[in-house]
KOLLO-977712 format. One record per residue (C-alpha): chain; residue number from 1; x negated, y negated, z. Coordinates in Angstrom, 1 decimal. Example, Ala and Ser with C-alpha at 12.3 -4.5 7.8 and 13.67 -1.06 7.14 Angstrom:
% residues 2
  ch    i    east   north      up
   A    1   -12.3     4.5     7.8
   A    2   -13.7     1.1     7.1
//
This chain:
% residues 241
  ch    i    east   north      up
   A    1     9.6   -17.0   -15.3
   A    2    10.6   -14.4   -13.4
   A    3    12.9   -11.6   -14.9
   A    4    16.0   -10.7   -12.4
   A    5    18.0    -8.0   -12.8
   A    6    21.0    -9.8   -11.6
   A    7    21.0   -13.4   -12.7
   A    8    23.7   -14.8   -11.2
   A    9    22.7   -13.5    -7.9
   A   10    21.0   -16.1    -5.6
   A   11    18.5   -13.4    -3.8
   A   12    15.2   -12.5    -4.6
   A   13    14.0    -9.9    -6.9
   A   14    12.7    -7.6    -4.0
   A   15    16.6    -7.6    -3.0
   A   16    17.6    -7.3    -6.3
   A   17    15.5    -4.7    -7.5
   A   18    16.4    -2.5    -4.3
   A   19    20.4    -3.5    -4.8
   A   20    19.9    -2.2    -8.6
   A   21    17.9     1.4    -7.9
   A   22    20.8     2.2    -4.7
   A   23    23.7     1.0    -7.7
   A   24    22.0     3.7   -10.1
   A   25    20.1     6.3    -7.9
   A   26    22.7     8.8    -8.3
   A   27    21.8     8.7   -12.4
   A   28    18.3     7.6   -12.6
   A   29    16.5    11.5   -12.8
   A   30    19.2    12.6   -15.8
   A   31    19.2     8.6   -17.8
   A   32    15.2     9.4   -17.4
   A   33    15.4    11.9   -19.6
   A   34    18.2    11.3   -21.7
   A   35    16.8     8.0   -22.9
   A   36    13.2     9.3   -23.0
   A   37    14.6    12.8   -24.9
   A   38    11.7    14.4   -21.8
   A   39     8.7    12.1   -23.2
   A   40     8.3    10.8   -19.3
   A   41     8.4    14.5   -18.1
   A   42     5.0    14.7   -20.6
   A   43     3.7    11.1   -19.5
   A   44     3.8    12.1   -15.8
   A   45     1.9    15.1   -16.2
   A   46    -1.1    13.3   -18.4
   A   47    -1.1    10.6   -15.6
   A   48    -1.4    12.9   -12.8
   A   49    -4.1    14.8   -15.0
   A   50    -6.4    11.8   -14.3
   A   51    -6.9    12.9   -10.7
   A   52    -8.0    16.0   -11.7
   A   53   -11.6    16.1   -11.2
   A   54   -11.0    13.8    -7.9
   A   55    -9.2    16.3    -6.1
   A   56    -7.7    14.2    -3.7
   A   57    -5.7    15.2    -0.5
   A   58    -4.3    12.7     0.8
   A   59    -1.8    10.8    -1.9
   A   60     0.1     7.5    -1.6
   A   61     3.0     6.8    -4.2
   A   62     3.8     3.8    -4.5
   A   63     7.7     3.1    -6.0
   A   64     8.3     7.0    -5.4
   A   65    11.6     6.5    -6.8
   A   66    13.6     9.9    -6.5
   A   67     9.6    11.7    -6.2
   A   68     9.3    13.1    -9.2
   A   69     5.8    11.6   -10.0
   A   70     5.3    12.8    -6.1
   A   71     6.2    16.2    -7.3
   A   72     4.1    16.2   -10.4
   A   73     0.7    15.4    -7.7
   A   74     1.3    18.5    -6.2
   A   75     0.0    20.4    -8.8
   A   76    -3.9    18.9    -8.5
   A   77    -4.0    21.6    -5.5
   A   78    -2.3    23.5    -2.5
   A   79    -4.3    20.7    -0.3
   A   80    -2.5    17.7    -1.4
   A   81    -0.1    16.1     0.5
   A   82     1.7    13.1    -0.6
   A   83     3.4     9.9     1.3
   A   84     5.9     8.4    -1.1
   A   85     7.1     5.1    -0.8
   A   86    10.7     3.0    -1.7
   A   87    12.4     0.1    -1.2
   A   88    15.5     1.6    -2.3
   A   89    17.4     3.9     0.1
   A   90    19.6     5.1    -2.4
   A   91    17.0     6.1    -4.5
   A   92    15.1     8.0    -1.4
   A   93    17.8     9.7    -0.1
   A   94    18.0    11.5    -3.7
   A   95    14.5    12.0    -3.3
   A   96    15.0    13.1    -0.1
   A   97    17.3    16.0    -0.7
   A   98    15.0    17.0    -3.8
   A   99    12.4    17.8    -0.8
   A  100    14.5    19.8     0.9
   A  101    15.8    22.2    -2.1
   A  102    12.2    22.8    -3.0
   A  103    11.2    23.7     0.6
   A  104     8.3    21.0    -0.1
   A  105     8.9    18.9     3.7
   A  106     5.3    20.3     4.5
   A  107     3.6    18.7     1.6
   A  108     5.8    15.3     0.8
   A  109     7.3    12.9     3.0
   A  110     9.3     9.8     1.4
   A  111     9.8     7.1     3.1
   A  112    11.7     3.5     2.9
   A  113     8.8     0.5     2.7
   A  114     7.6    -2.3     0.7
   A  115     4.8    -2.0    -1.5
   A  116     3.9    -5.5    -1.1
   A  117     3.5    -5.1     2.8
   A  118     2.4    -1.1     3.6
   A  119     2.6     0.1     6.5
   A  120    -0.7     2.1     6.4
   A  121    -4.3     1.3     7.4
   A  122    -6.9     0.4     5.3
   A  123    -8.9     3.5     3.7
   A  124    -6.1     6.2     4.0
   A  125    -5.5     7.4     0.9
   A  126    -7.7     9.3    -1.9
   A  127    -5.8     8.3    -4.5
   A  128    -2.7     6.1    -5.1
   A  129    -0.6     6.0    -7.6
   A  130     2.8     4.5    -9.2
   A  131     5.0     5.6   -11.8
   A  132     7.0     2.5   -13.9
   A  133     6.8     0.4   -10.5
   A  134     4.3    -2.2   -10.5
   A  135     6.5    -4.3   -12.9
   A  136     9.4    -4.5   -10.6
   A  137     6.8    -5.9    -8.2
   A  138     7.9    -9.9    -6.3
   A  139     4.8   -10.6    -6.5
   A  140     2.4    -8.2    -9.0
   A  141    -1.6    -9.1    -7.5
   A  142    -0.1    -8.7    -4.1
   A  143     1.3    -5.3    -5.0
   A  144    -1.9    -4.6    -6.6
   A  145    -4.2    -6.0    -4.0
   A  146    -2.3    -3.5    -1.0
   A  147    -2.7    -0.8    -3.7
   A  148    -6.6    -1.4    -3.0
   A  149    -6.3    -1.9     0.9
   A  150    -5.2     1.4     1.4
   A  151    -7.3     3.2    -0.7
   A  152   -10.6     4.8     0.6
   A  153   -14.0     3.6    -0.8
   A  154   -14.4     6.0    -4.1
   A  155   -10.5     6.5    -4.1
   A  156    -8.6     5.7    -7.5
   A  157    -5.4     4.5    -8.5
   A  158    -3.2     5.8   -11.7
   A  159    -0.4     3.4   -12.6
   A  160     1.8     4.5   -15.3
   A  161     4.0     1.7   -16.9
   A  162     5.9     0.9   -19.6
   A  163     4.2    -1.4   -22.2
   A  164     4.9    -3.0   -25.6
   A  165     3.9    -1.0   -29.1
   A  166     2.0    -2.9   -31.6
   A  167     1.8    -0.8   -34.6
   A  168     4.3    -1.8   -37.4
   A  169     7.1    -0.1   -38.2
   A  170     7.1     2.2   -34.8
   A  171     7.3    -1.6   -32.5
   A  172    10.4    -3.0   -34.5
   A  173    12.2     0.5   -34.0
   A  174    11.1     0.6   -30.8
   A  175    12.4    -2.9   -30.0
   A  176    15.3    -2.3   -31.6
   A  177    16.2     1.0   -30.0
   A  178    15.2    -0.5   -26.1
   A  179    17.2    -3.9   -26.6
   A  180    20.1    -2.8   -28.6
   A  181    20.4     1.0   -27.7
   A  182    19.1     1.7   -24.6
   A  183    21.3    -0.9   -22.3
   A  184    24.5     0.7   -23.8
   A  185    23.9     4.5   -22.9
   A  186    22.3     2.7   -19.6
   A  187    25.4     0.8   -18.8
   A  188    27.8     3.9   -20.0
   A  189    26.3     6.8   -17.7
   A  190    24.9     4.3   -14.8
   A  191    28.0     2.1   -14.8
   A  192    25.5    -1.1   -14.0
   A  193    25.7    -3.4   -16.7
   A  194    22.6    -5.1   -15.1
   A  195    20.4    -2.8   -14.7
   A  196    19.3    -0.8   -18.5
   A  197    19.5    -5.3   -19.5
   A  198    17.2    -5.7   -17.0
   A  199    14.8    -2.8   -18.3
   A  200    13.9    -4.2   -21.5
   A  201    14.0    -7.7   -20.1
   A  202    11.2    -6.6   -18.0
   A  203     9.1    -4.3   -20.2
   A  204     8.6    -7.9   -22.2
   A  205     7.6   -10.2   -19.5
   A  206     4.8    -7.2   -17.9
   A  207     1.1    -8.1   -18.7
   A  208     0.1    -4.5   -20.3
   A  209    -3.0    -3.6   -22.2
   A  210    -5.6    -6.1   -21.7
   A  211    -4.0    -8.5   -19.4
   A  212    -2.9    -5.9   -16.6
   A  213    -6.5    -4.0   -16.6
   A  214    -7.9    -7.9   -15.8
   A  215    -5.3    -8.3   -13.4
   A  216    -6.9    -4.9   -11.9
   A  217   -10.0    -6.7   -11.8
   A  218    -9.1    -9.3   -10.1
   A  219    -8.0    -7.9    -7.0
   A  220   -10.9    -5.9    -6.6
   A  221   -10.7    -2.6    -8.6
   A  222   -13.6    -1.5   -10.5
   A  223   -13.6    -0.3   -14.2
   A  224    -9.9    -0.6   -14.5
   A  225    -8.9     1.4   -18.1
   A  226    -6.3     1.9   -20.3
   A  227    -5.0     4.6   -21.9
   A  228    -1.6     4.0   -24.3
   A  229     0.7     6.6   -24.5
   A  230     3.3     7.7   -27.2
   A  231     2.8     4.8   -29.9
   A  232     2.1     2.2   -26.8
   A  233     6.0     3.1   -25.6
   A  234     4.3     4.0   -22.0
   A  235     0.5     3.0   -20.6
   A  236    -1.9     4.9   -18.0
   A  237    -3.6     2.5   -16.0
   A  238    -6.5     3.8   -14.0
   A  239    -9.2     1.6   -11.7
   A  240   -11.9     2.9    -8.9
   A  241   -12.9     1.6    -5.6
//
């Protein structure tokens, strides 16, 4: 079944998903890290440390948000330059003006597109990556499988996502905190009862660990690995091609 952010809502969950991040675009960067207390500031950077000894140049993000995983890629090197990618406007145009305060329009270009259907050849990009995206994919091995398209033979993708922890007593805290917690804060600061529901809702119904480095697999990566963050709260995903 697939988890909606707005169930009553009769539109897909591409529409949805892009209706939800323009509702809360304005709040996402500060609710990032007040409900994270900074951890995703530290996952972003231990993601993007993967492409360290790949020194890529050319960088797609996928889900790009308000950039900030963009941002993060621009440490591997004064050569990068990185294309991010949104469905959501609102979020963009947050991202957007975060370009031009940082004097970074050189280096990173956002724009609006859909990561199911990219507007970009095959064999662009040295390395692609995604920050808490792929789960608000339509249709995941789609997502995935354009992921692959675009990247160049010996390229490699880094997908950060949220996952499920499995250690006892850190999981029922966990749970407790993201179910019970986390959507009230959300819905407080955001004022989108749907979306910080939706979060949790979605974190539960993702294929992580195992399951998402065979769904890697299937669309063609090679050696797809996984790397759990923070008690499993957060997983690095990385695969070759």
């Amino acid at each position: 079944m697939t988890v909606l952010p707005y169930k009553d809502d009769p539109t897909g969950k591409k529409s949805q998903v892009a209706q939800m991040f323009n509702s809360i675009a304005g709040k996402y960067d500060f609710l990032n890290h007040f409900l994270s207390a900074g951890t995703d500031i530290y996952w972003r950077r231990k993601a993007v440390g993967e492409l360290r000894q790949l020194r890529p140049a050319r960088i797609l993000d996928i889900a790009t948000g308000t950039g900030d995983f963009a941002f993060e890629t621009l440490r591997l090197g004064e050569e990068v330059k990185v294309t991010g990618v949104d469905i959501s406007e609102g979020m963009l145009e947050v991202g957007r003006r975060k370009v031009r305060e940082r004097g970074l329009g050189h280096r990173v270009e956002l724009q609006l597109g859909d990561s199911e259907n990219l507007p970009f050849d095959d064999n662009t990009f040295d390395a692609v990556t995604a920050s808490f995206g792929v789960r608000n994919f339509e249709n995941l091995q789609q997502g995935l499988a354009e992921m692959h398209r675009v990247l160049k033979p010996g390229g490699k993708v880094v997908i950060l996502e949220f996952s499920k922890p499995r250690v006892f007593p850190f999981k029922q805290a966990y749970n407790f905190y993201f179910r019970h917690i986390l959507p009230v804060f959300g819905k407080l600061i955001s004022k989108d009862r749907a979306a910080y529901s939706y979060l949790p809702e979605s974190v539960q119904a993702f294929p992580d660990g195992p399951a998402f480095q065979a769904i890697l697999k299937q669309v063609g990566f090679n050696s797809p690995q996984w790397q759990p963050l923070t008690f499993g709260i957060s997983s690095i995903y990385t695969a070759t091609k």
